[in-house]
C-alpha positions as CSV (number, residue, x, y, z in Angstrom):
1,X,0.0,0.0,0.0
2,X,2.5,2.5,0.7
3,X,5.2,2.3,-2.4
4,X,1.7,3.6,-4.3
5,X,1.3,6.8,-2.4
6,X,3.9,8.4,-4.7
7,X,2.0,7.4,-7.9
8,X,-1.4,8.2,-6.6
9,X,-0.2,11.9,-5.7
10,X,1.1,12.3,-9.1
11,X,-2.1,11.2,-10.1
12,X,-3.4,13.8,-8.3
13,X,-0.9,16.1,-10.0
14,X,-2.2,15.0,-13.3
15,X,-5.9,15.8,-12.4
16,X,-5.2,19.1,-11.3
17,X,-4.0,19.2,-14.6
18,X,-7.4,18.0,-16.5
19,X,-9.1,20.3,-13.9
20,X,-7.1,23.8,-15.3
21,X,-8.1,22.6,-18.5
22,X,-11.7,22.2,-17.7
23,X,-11.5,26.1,-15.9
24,X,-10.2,27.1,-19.0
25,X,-12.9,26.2,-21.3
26,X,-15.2,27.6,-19.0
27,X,-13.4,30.7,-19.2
28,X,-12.0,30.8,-15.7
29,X,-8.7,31.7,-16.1
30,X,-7.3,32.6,-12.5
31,X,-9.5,29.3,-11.6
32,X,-7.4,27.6,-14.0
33,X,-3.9,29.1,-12.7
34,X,-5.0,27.6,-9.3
35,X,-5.0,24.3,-10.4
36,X,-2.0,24.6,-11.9
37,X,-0.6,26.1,-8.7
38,X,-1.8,23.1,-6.6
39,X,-0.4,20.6,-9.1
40,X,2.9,22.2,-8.5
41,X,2.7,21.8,-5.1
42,X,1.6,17.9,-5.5
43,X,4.8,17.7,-7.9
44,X,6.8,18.3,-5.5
45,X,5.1,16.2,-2.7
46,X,5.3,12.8,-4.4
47,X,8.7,13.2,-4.9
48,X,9.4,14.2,-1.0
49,X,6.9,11.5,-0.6
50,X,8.9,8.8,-2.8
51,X,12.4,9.8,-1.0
52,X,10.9,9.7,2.4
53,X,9.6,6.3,2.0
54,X,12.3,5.4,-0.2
55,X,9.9,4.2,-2.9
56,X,11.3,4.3,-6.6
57,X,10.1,2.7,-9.7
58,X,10.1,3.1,-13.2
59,X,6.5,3.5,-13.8
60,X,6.4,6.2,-11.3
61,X,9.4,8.2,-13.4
62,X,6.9,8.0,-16.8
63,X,3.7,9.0,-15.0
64,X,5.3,11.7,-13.2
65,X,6.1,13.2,-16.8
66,X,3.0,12.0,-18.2
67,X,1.1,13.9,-15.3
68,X,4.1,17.2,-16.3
69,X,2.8,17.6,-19.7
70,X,-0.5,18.1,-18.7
71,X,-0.1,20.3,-15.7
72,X,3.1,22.1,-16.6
73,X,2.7,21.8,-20.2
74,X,-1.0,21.5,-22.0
75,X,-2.9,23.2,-19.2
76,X,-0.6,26.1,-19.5
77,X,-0.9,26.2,-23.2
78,X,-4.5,26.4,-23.0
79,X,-5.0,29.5,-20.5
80,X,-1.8,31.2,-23.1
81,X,-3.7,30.3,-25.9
82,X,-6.9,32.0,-24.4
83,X,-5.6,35.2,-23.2
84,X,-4.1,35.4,-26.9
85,X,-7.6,34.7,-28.6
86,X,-9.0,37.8,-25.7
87,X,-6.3,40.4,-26.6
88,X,-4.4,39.5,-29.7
89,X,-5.4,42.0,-32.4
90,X,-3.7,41.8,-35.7
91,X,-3.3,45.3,-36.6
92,X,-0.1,45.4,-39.0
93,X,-1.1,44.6,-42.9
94,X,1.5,41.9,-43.0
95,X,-0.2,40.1,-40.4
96,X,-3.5,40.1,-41.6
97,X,-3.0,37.2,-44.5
98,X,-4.6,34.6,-43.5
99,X,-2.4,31.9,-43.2
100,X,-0.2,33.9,-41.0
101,X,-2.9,34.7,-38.7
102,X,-3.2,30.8,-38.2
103,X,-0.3,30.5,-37.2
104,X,0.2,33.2,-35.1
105,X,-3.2,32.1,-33.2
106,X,-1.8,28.9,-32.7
107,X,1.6,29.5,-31.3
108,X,0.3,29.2,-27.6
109,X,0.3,25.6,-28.7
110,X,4.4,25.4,-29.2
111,X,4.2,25.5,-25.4
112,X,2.8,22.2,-25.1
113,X,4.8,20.5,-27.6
114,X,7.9,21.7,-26.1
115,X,7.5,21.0,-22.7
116,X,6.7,17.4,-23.5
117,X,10.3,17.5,-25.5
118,X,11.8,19.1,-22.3
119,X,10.0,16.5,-20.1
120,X,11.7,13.8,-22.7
121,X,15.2,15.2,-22.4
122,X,15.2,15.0,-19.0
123,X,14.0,11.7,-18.7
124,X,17.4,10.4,-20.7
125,X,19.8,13.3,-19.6
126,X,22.2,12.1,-16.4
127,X,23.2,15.4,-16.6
128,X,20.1,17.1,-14.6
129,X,20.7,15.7,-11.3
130,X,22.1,18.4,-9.2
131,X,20.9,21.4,-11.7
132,X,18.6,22.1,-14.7
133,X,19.8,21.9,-19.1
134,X,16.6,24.4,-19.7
135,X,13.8,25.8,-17.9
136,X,12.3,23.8,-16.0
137,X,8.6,23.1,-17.3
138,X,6.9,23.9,-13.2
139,X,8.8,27.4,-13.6
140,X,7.1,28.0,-16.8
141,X,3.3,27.3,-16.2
142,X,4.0,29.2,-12.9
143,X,4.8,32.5,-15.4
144,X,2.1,31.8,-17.3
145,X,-0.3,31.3,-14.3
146,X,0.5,34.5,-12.8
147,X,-0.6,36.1,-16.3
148,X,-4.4,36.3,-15.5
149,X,-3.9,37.5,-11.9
150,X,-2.0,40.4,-13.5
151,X,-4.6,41.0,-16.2
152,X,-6.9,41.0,-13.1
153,X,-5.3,43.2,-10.7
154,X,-2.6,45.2,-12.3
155,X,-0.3,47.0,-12.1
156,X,-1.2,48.6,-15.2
157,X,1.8,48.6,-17.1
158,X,2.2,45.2,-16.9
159,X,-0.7,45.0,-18.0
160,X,-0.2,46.6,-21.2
161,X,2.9,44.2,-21.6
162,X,0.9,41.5,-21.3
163,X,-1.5,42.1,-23.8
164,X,0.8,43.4,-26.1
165,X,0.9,41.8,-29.7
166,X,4.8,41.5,-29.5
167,X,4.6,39.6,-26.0
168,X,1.9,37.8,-26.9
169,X,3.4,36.4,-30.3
170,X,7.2,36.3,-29.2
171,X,6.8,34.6,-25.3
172,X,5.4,31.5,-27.1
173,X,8.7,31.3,-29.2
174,X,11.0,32.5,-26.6
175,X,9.9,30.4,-23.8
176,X,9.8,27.2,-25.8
177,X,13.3,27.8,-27.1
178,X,14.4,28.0,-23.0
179,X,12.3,24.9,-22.1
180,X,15.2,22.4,-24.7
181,X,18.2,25.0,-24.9
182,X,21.3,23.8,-23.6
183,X,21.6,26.3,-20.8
184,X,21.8,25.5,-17.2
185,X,20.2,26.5,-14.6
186,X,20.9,26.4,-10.7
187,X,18.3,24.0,-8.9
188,X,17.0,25.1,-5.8
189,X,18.4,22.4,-3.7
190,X,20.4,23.0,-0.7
191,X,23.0,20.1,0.3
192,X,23.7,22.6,3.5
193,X,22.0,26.2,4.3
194,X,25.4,27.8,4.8
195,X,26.1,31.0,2.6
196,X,29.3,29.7,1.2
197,X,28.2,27.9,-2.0
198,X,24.4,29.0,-1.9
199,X,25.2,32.7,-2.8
200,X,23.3,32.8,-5.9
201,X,20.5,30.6,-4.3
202,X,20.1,33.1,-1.2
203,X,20.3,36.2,-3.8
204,X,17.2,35.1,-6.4
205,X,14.9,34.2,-3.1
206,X,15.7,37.6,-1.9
207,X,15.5,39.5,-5.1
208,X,12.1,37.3,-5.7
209,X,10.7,38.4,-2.9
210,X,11.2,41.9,-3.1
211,X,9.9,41.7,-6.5
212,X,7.1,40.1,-5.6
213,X,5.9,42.3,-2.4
214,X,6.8,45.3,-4.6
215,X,5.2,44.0,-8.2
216,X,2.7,41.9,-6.7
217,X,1.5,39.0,-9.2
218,X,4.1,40.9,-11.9
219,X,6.7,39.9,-9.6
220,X,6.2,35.9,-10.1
221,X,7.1,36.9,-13.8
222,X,9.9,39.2,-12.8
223,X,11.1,36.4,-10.7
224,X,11.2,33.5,-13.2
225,X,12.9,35.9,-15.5
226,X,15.4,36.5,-12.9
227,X,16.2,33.1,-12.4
228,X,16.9,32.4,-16.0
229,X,19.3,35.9,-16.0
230,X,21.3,34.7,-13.0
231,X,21.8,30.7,-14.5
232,X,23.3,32.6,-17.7
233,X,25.3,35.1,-15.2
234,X,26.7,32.2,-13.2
235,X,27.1,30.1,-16.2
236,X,29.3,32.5,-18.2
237,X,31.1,33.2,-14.7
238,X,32.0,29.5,-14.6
């Protein structure tokens, strides 16, 4: 009975999942970003729960991916792909032939594919055990989560970026490219709490928080964007 508590929180990971989608038809965005939110935190409880009770299988390594491309990856894609269809006018002559407008309206999508590639990589790579090749796919939905909260409660400007046509049609691109690029990035996993060695680790939770009490929901955004900029600071400084 116990060795299935992992897999039957990831299945609850997973349904969180079908349940953002489900808010999302209804047109429930924040709803949906919830869910999302509380698959996160079941991601990370069936893998404390699988090390506490020092319960590993194969099975449970593919489901917890299956249940990833849904939560962090399709559900995402949806709520993206429905603030788009809201606020994405196409208001330059060179974006209004047709065919182009198809694609552009279904770029949200790319977020979906590529986080099941980045789910894939890391599946084979030995490489991501202490740190991250690519953003990780949690970090990613939880940008995209805070979106509707913004869009909700300000602050205004960021609201403006937000609906922008040149966030809305570049982040899709941009963000999928970071999901599978070859750049690493710092996990937040402490072997000891001691500065020495956690410097960077100590500075992004104290930047994010500022950032967060200062920007409110635009902070989660500022803070994801931070954690990419200081992986590339401390990878270059390496």
């Amino acid at each position: 009975m116990i060795k299935h508590i992992p897999n039957t929180i990831t299945a609850a990971n997973l349904f969180m999942g079908c349940l953002s989608i489900v808010a999302t038809f209804d047109g429930n965005l924040t709803e949906a970003s919830y869910f999302i939110m509380a698959a996160a935190v079941l991601d990370f409880f069936d893998g404390f729960a699988a090390r506490l009770l020092n319960v590993h299988s194969e099975i449970g390594k593919q489901l917890d991916s299956l249940a990833d491309v849904v939560s962090f990856g399709v559900a995402p894609g949806f709520i993206f792909y429905a603030i788009s269809q809201d606020h994405l006018v196409f208001n330059y002559t060179f974006l209004q032939f047709v065919p182009l407008m198809v694609i552009c309206s279904y770029l949200p999508y790319l977020i979906a594919v590529f986080s099941a590639v980045r789910l894939a990589k890391f599946n084979i790579d030995t490489r991501q055990t202490d740190s991250f090749i690519g953003v990780p796919t949690p970090a990613n939905a939880l940008f995209i989560c805070s979106i509707p909260f913004v869009l909700e409660n300000g602050p205004f400007f960021a609201q403006e970026i937000y609906t922008s046509i040149g966030f809305l049609l570049l982040f899709p691109i941009i963000t999928s490219y970071l999901l599978v690029c070859e750049l690493p990035l710092f996990a937040l996993k402490f072997k000891q709490f001691s500065f020495k060695g956690n410097e960077i680790r100590y500075a992004f939770i104290l930047v994010s928080v500022l950032l967060i009490l200062i920007f409110h929901y635009f902070g989660i955004g500022l803070s994801i964007i931070l954690y990419v900029l200081l992986s590339l600071f401390n990878h270059l400084k390496k």
